[in-house]
C-alpha positions in Angstrom: 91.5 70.1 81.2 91.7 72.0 78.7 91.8 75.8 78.1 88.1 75.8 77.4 87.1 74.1 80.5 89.4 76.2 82.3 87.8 79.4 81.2 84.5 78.3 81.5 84.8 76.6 84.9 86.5 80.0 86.0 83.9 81.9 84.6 81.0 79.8 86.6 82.8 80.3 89.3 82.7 84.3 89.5 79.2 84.2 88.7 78.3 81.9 91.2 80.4 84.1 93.8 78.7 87.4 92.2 75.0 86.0 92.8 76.3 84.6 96.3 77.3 87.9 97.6 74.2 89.8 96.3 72.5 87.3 97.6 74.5 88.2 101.1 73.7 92.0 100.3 77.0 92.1 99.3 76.7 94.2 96.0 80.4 95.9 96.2 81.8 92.0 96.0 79.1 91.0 93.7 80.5 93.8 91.1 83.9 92.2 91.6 82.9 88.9 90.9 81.3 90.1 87.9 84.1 92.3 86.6 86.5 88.9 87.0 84.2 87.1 84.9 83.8 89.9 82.1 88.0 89.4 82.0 87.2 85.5 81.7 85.4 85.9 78.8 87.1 89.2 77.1 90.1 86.7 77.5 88.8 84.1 75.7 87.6 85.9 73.2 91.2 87.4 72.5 92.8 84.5 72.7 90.5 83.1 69.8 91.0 86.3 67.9 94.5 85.0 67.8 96.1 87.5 70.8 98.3 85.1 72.8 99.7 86.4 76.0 96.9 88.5 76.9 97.9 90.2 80.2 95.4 88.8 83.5 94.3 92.1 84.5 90.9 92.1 83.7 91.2 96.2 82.9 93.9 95.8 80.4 91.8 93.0 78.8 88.8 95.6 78.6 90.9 98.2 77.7 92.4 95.9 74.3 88.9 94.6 73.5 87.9 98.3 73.5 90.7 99.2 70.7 89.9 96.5 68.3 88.2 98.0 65.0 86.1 94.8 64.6 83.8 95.2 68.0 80.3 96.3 67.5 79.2 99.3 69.4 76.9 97.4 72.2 80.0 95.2 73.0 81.6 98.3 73.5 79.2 99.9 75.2 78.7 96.8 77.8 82.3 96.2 78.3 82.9 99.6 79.4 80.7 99.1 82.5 83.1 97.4 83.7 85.5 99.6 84.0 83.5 102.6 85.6 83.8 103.5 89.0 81.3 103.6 91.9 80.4 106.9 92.9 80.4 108.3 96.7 77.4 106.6 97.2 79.0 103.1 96.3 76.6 102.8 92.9 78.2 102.9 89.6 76.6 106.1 87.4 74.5 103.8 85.1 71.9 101.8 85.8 73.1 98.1 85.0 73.8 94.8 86.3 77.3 93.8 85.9 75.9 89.9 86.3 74.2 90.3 83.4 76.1 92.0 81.3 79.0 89.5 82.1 76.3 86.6 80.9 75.4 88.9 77.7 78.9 88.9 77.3 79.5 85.3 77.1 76.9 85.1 75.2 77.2 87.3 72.5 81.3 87.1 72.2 81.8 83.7 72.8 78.1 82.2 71.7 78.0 80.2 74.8 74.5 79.8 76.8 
């Protein structure tokens, strides 16, 4: 397999598990899920900007994309999402589905459907 089909097989996989658990009313593990994927695909996207040995952690992923100069302002914007906290009431402070913006994304970075 290559490293495509491992990213992309990963990816599938958190998204499956994110829709599973809100599907289960599970939204705390459904943002999880999500946030895994968004490091899939933030990943992936390094790695073909040419970044090799791109740490796991899907925060330091976030965290470089965020720095590059090259990343339009909605990447940005979507991509920090991820890295917001919930608040006391176990909600994150904007209104936004993580699943989606993990799709949009793949989409949009890596211009995968």
């Amino acid at each position: 397999m290559n490293s495509k089909n491992k990213w992309e097989a990963d990816y599938e996989q958190e998204i499956e598990r994110a829709s599973l658990a809100r599907m289960e009313g599970n939204e705390g593990m459904a943002r999880v899920c999500a946030r895994r994927a968004a490091g899939i695909v933030i990943g992936e996207y390094l790695r073909r900007c040419g970044y090799s040995g791109v740490n796991t952690s899907m925060y330091d992923r976030i965290s470089l994309f965020l720095e590059l100069p090259h990343v339009d302002e909605r990447a940005r914007e979507v991509s920090r999402h991820f890295l917001m906290k919930v608040n006391p009431e176990h909600k994150l402070p904007v209104n936004t589905d993580l699943i989606q913006d993990a799709t949009w994304l793949k989409k949009s970075l890596l211009k995968e459907d």
